[in-house]
C-alpha positions, 0 to 999 in steps of 0.5 A, a space after each residue: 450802641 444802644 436799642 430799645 430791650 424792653 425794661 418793665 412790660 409790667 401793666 400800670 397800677 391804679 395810682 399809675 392811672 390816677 396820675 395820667 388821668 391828670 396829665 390827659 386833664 391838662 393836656 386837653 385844656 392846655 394841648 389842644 389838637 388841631 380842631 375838625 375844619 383844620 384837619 379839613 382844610 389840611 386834606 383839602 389842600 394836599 388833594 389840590 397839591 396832589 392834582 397839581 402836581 400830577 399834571 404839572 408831571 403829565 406837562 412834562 412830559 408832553 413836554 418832551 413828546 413821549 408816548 402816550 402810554 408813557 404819559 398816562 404811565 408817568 403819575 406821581 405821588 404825593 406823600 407826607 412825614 413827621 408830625 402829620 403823617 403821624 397824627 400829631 395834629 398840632 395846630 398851625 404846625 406845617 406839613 412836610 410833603 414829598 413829590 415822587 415823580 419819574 425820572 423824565 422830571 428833573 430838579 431844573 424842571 421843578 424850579 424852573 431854573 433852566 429857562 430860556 425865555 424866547 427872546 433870549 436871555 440877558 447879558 445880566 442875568 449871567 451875572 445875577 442867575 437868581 434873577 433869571 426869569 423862571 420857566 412858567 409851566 415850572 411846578 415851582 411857579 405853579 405853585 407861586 401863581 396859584 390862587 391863595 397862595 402866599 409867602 413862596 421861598 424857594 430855596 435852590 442852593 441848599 443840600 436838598 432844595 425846597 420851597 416852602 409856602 403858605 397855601 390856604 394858611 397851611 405851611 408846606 415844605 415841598 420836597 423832589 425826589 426823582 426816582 430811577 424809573 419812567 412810572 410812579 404808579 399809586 401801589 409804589 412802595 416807597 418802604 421797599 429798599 430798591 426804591 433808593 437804587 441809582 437816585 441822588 443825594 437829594 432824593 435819597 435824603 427827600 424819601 428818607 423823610 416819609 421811610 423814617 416816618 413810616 418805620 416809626 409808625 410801625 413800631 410804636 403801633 401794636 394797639 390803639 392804645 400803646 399808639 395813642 400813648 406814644 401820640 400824646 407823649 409826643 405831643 408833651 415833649 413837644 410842647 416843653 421843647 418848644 416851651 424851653 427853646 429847645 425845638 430847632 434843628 438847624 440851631 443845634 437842638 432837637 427837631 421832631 423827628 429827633 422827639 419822636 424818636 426819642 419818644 419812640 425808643 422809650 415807648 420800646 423800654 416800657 412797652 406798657 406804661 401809661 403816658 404819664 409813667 412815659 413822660 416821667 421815663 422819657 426824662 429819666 432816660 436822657 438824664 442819664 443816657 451816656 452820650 456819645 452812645 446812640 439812640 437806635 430803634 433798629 439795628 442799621 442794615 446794608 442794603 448794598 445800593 452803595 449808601 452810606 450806612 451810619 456806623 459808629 467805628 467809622 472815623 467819620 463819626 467819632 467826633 458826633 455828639 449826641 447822635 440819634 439815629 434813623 432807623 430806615 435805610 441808609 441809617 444816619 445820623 439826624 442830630 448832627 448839628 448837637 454841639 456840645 454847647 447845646 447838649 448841655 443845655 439839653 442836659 439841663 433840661 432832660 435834668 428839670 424835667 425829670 425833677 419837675 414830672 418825678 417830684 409830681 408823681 411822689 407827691 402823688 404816691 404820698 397822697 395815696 393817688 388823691 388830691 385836688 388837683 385833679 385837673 392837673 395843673 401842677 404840670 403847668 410848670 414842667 411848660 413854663 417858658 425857658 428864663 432865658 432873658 435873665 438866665 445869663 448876665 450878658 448878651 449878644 443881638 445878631 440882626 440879620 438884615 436885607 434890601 427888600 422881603 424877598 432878598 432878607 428871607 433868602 438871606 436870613 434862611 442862609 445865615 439862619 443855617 449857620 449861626 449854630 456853626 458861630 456859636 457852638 464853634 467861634 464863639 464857644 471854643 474860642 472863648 473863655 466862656 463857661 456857658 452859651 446859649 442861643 435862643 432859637 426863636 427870632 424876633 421880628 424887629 431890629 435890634 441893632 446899634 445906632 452906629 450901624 447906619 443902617 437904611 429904613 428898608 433894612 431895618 423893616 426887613 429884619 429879624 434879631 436872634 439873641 445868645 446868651 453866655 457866661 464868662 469863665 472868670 478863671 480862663 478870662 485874660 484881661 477885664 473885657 471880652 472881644 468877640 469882633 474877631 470871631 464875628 469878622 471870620 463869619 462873615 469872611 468864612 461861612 457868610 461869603 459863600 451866599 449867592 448872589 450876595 448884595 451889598 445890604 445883605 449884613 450881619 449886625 451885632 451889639 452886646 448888651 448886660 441883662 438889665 440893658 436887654 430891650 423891652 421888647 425881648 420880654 413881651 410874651 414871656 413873662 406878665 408885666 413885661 420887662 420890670 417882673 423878669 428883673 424882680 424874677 430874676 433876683 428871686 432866681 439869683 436869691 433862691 440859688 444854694 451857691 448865692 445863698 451860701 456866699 450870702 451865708 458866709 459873708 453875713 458869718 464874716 460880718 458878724 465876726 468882723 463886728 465881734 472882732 470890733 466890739 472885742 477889740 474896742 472892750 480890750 482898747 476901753 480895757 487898756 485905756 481904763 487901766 491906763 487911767 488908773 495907772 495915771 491916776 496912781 501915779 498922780 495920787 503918788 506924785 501929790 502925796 510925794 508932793 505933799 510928804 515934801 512940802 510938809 518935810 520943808 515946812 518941818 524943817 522951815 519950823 526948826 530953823 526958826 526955833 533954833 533963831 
């Protein structure tokens, strides 16, 4: 196990500072914060939801004909986690809410789900639940039919049901947590261990959010300083996470509370470095961290509430990858959907950018602190965009598609969940694969084979992840990779389970080789669309050691091969020439025999006619 002991507390040095100065130089022109009637509206909106919720808990329990000490008793409030309780300010990012309300308000309440309409309900609606009417004084449909709201999902079956929204243009993930008790007053401490006694699962892992979150603040903060480095490392890792698709959770990466625990735990190490010295350690730590060893900020604790507390002899946690661990009670286990797929690639890329941030900071030192780049634009490169459309020579499109907008968001949330669970385990331990990747951005188009066959209205409610992988040439059987067993599995095993399932509800898959890769893929990514990434990608593949020493002794073999030739042809010139000059011996003998002979006849011819 590992927790932060501190390594260097030791103060920055100037040319530490010269260094930061230009990453604070970029991040201002590069990481903007989220500007002044943003962080507005933002409060204006969880003050409205506040409102909301408090008299949606005060209906209930008019509702139920409580007293009215009871009712003036019940409140509720509203807190918040991640990036905006800690102050990221990223633009358009969401914000994660969770209502605490008294246990007269139930998970059914709350969507609304155990309605019964006064004229009864259908005999259908046994058969589709999902299509039941919904109780209108429900928060649920509050917030739905509320003015200015847009895009509500909710989703009921998940682990912890949520719905998330658009209100105001602010995207809300709403979180219910019921706590074991008839008040929630405004001096409730959500940070105090009891607060978890007798509650569910899903209001366990709903008040884990805002208790983690707290916790995190707490020990980063100290000074204003060492807090607003902690917020602006947070704010680079998230950038180059998302920069390098390697920000999604539920696809088997980090999410935020992943980074800023991370990013907290370094602060811990280095407890004085300046942001730039940070980022540069942030990297060189999980370059070199010792998976499966865990990432702890505090030693986990048994508050005896009879809550599973994370532990890393149990049983149950020896096959966890790479695990983070939060440091509120119950401590679990927040990266649980690593594999050790995706953990390579995270490998891969802790490895880039401890090259990239380490090569900078020496150019620097060389430099004696100075330099021209005084904005600091060479770390532009630590955030260029991941090469993942060229970076693997073949592909597969999974097109997750739906009769209507409503039936494909529930439906794409529900497969979205899984794909990590196709990749990491079908496909990657079933294959001869030497690499996969998914991408964890979707793509808001079809693309999908022809030979689907499917419908006009599947194809516009339809979104495609792409993944990409390499052949293990060494384990491969035969010359062509069947993947359709795996996907027919999926579909029987994991996708099955959705509910109400309809019949235009479909996966649809079509592999592709690098140059068959559509256009569209590559807008946004690279300047001059598809034609620059190809022409980039041969760069990548030129500039690659191995490739240019496969280059360098295939030219060595070529000039041998062309050596050997012209040896050859000199010895085959060689041995004709002497053949030549054997013959010619050989004729200029055979005409001299030829002449000694004729001259001898004619001798001889000469005496008998003398002797006549």
């Amino acid at each position: 196990m590992f927790r932060g002991h501190v390594v260097d507390s030791s103060p920055p040095t100037q040319v530490e500072l010269s260094f930061n100065k230009r990453l604070l130089t970029y991040s201002q022109n590069h990481i903007p914060l989220e500007a002044t009637e943003g962080i507005r509206r933002r409060e204006r909106v969880l003050d409205r939801m506040r409102s909301l919720c408090r008299e949606w808990i005060r209906s209930v329990c008019i509702r139920l004909s409580l007293p009215r000490d009871v009712i003036d008793a019940a409140g509720g409030q509203l807190y918040t986690s991640g990036s905006y309780r800690l102050g990221v300010h990223e633009p358009g990012a969401d914000i994660d809410t969770i209502l605490v309300a008294p246990n007269v308000c139930t998970r059914e309440d709350f969507f609304g789900s155990d309605y019964v309409p006064p004229d009864g309900l259908d005999s259908s609606y046994a058969e589709d639940p999902a299509s039941a009417p919904r109780d209108p004084d429900s928060l649920a449909e509050r917030i739905r039919n509320h003015p200015g709201m847009t895009n509500f999902v909710p989703v009921e079956n998940a682990a912890v049901p949520i719905p998330t929204f658009d209100w105001e243009g602010v995207n809300i993930d709403l979180l219910f947590a019921r706590l074991n008790s008839a008040s929630v007053p405004p001096t409730l401490d959500i940070d105090n261990d009891d607060i978890l006694s007798g509650v569910d699962s899903a209001t366990e892992k709903s008040l884990n959010g805002p208790r983690v979150t707290n916790l995190i603040a707490a020990l980063v903060s100290g000074t204003h300083e060492r807090y607003q480095t902690f917020l602006t490392v947070v704010r680079c890792v998230r950038k180059w996470a998302k920069a390098r698709g390697l920000y999604s959770n539920k696809m088997g990466y980090w999410g935020g509370v992943n980074i800023n625990i991370a990013v907290a735990l370094v602060l811990q190490l280095y407890p004085t470095a300046c942001p730039a010295s940070l980022l540069r350690k942030f990297f060189l730590v999980f370059k070199s961290w010792r998976w499966p060893n865990p990432v702890m900020l505090t030693k986990p604790h048994d508050a005896n509430l009879g809550l599973p507390v994370w532990n890393a002899y149990h049983v149950s946690n020896a096959r966890q990858v790479a695990p983070i661990i939060t440091p509120a009670y119950p401590a679990m286990n927040s990266t649980l959907s690593v594999s050790r797929q995706t953990l390579q690639i995270l490998h891969e890329e802790f490895c880039r950018g401890h090259d990239i941030v380490d090569r900078l900071w020496k150019e620097h030192v060389k430099g004696g602190g100075g330099g021209d780049d005084v904005a600091g634009e060479a770390f532009a490169e630590l955030f260029e965009p991941s090469d993942f459309f060229i970076a693997y020579p073949y592909y597969l499109s999974l097109c997750i598609v739906g009769p209507t907008q409503a039936d494909a968001q529930a439906w794409a949330g529900f497969v979205e969940s899984r794909l990590r669970r196709l990749v990491s385990d079908m496909l990657g331990k079933s294959l001869p694969l030497s690499k996969i990747q998914l991408w964890p951005k979707k793509i808001e188009a079809c693309i999908a084979d022809r030979s689907a066959l499917l419908t006009q209205a599947q194809r516009r409610n339809s979104i495609t992840y792409f993944v990409g992988f390499q052949v293990d040439i060494l384990r491969m059987r035969g010359n062509q990779l069947n993947i359709e067993q795996q996907i027919n599995n999926f579909r029987d095993w994991d996708l099955s389970r959705f509910q109400p399932h309809v019949h235009e509800m479909d996966l649809c898959t079509k592999d592709f080789r690098v140059k068959e890769l559509p256009k569209l893929v590559f807008e946004g990514m690279y300047e001059g669309g598809k034609l620059e990434a190809m022409k980039k990608r041969r760069r990548i593949i030129d500039s690659d050691p191995k490739v240019q020493e496969r280059k360098r002794k295939a030219k060595l073999a070529a000039m041998k091969a062309r050596l050997d030739a012209q040896i050859k042809k000199k010895k085959d010139a060689a041995i004709a020439k002497d053949a030549m000059e054997k013959k010619r011996k050989r004729d200029d003998e055979d005409e001299e025999a030829k002449a000694a002979t004729q001259k001898k006849a004619k001798g001889e011819e000469g005496d008998s006619k003398a002797q006549e």
